[in-house]
C-alpha positions in Angstrom: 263.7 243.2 67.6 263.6 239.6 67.6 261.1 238.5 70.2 259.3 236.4 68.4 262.4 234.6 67.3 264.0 234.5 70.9 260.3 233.5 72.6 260.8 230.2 70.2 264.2 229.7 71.1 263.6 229.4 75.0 259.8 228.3 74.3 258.5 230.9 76.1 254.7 229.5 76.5 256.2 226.4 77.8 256.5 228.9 81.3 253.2 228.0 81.9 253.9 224.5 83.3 256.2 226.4 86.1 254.9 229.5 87.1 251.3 228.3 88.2 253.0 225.7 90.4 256.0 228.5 91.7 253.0 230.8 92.3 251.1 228.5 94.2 254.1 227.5 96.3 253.9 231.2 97.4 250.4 230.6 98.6 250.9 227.4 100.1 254.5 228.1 102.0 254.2 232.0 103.3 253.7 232.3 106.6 252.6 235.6 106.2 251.2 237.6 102.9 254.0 237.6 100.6 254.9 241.7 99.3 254.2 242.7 96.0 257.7 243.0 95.7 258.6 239.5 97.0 256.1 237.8 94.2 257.4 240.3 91.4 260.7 239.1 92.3 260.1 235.3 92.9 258.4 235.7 89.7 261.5 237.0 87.9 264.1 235.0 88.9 261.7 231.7 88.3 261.7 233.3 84.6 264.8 234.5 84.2 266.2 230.9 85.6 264.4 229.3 83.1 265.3 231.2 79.9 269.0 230.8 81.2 268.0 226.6 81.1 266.4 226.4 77.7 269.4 228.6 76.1 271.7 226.5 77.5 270.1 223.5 76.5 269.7 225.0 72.8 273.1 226.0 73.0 275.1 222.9 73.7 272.3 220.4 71.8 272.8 222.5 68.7 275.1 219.9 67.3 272.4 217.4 67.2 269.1 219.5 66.7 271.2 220.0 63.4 270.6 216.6 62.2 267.6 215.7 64.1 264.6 216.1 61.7 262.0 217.5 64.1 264.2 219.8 65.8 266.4 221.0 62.6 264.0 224.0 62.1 264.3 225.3 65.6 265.7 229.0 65.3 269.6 228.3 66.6 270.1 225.7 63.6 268.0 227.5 60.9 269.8 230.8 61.8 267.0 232.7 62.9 268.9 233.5 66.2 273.1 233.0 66.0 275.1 231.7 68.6 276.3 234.8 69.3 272.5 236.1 70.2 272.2 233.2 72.4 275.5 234.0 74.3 274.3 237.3 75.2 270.7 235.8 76.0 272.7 233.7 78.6 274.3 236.2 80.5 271.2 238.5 80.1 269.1 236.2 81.9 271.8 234.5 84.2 272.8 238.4 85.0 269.1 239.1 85.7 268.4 235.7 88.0 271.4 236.6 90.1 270.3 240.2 90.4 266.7 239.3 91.8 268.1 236.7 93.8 270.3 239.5 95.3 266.9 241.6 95.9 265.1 238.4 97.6 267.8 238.1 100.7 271.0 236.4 101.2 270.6 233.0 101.2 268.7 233.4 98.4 271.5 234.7 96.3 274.1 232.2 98.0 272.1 229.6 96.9 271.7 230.7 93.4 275.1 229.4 91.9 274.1 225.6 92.5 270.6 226.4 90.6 272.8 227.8 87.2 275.3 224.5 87.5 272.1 222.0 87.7 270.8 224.0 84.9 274.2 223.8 83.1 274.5 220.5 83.5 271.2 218.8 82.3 271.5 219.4 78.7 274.6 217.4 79.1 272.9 214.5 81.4 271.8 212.6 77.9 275.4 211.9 77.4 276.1 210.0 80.8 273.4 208.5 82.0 269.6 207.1 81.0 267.8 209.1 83.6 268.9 212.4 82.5 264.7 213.3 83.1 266.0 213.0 86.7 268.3 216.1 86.0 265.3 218.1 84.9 263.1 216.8 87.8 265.6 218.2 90.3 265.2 221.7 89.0 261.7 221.3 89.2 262.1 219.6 92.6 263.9 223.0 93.5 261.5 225.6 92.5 259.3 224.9 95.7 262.4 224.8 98.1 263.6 228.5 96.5 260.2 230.2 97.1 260.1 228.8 101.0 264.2 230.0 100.8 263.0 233.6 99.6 259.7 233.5 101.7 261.5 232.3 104.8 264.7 231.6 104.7 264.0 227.8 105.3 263.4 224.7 104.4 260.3 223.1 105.4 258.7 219.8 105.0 255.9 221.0 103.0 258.2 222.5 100.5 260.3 219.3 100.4 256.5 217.5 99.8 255.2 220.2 97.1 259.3 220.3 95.4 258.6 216.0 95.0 255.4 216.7 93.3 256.7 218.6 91.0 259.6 217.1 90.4 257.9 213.9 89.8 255.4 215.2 87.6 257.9 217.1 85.0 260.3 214.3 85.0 257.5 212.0 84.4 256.1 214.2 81.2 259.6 214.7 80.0 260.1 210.8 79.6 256.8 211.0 77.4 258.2 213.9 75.8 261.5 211.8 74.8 259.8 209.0 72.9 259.6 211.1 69.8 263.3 210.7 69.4 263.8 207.1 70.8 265.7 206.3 67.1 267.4 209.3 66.7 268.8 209.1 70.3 270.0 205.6 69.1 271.7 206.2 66.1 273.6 208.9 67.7 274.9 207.6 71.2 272.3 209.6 73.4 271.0 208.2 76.4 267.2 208.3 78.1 264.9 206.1 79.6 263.3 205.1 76.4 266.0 203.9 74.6 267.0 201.9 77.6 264.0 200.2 78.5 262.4 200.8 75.4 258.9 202.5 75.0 256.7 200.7 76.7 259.1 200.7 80.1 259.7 204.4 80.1 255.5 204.1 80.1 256.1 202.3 83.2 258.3 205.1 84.5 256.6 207.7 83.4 253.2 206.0 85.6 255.4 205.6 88.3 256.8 209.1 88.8 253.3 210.4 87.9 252.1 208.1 90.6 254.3 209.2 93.2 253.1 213.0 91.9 249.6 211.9 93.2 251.6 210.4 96.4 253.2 213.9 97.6 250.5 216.3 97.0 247.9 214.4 98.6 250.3 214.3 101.3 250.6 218.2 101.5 246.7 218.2 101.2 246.6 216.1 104.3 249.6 217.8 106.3 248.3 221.9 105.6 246.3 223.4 108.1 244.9 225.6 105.3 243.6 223.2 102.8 240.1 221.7 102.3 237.7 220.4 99.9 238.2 223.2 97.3 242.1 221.6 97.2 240.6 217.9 97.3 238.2 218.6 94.4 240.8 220.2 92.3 243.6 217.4 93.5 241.0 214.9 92.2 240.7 216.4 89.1 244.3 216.8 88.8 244.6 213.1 89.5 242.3 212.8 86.6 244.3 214.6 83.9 247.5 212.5 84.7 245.4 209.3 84.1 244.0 210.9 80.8 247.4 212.2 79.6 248.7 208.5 79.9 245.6 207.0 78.5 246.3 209.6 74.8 250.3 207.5 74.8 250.0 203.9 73.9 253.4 202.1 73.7 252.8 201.6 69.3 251.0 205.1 69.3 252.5 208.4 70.2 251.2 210.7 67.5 248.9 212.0 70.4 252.4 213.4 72.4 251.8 217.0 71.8 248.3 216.8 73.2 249.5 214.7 76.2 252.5 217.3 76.7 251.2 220.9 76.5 247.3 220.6 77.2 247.5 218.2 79.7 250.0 219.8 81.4 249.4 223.3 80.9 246.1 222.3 82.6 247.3 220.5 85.5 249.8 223.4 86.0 246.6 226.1 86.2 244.5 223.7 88.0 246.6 223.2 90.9 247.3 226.9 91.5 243.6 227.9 91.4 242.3 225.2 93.5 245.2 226.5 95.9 244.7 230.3 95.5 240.7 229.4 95.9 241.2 227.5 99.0 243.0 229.7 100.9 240.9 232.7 99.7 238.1 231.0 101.0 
């Protein structure tokens, strides 16, 4: 078995920055107490969906992680895992996605097509267009609106309000992510904020989108019946981490990027589900 191999492939820990937020959408949009079954499910297809994105992406990027220098070591271009394995990978998990969409409901399932082409088409955005963090903000910006879909079979405004917070926030960490291949995307023809506006814009960007992150959830703190000072203390706290995580990224210093990226984020990601989760219980 090559687990280990495939869990570096899709980045498997990287989950962590969607599942606490998808799991506290389920506490923040049910109108009743969600089933077992209905979170098992939920939690699937939010996996499943995202091992379908990052084997895509490692899929049709393999051209240039081959000459990119940090990425070149990545399992697909070493050989770890062959393009074959990734192939199946993609139908595996695309296979699985559509089945638990299929268990969720109907409109669940309906919907699920236009989740796989958004996820198809971002590893692509960086060839068209400088915002291609937008691309990967929308899926986030979906995740929200799916649960409520599954849960309810709506749309509400609070999962419009919770979908904008995350979107926000991952598009924001993705342009912070992208400065460590500002030159590389140069020399090659690849498009992103950064090598647009340079680094010290896609700062301003990045501020901006985290910004309107703090926005949106103080929003849905205001507009939920449920929510209180556990949320408000944790929110602040939040609101705190985004600050620090742009405070470690200086526009002629980014050698702190992999602290501001995975801690930072894996903690805002657990943060805001347990001050959720705690709220509500309470």
């Amino acid at each position: 078995m090559k687990f280990k191999e495939y869990a570096e492939l899709v980045k498997f820990e990287h989950t962590i920055f969607a599942l606490p937020f998808a799991l506290a959408a389920v506490v923040l949009l049910a109108k009743n107490t969600p089933s077992v079954k209905e979170v098992f499910w939920i939690t699937v297809a939010l996996i499943s969906a995202r091992t379908l994105g990052m084997a895509l992406n490692r899929l049709i990027d393999e051209p240039y992680d081959r000459l990119n220098p940090r990425t070149k070591h990545w399992p697909l271009v070493s050989g770890k895992v062959s393009k074959k394995e990734v192939w199946s990978l993609i139908f595996l998990s695309a296979s699985v996605f559509l089945l638990s969409c299929a268990l969720i409901n109907t409109l669940t399932l309906l919907l699920s097509p236009f989740v796989i082409l958004i996820l198809w088409v971002y590893p692509y955005a960086k060839r068209f267009t400088y915002f291609p963090h937008l691309f990967l903000g929308t899926v986030y910006f979906l995740i929200p609106i799916a649960v409520d879909v599954a849960l309810n079979e709506r749309i509400s405004t609070n999962a419009l309000i919770l979908g904008t917070a995350m979107g926000s926030w991952v598009s924001g960490f993705d342009i912070l992510y992208s400065l460590q291949d500002v030159e590389f995307d140069r020399k090659h023809g690849l498009k992103s904020i950064a090598v647009k506006f340079g680094t010290s814009g896609a700062l301003r960007f990045a501020k901006g989108l985290h910004f309107l992150t703090f926005l949106a959830l103080l929003v849905l703190g205001l507009r939920h019946p449920d929510l209180g000072s556990i949320y408000f203390t944790g929110f602040a706290l939040l609101s705190l981490f985004l600050i620090y995580e742009h405070l470690l990224i200086k526009p002629t210093d980014i050698s702190k990027i992999n602290r501001a990226f995975f801690t930072i984020n894996g903690y805002i990601s657990i943060l805001f589900f347990i001050t959720v989760f705690a709220d509500k219980l309470l």
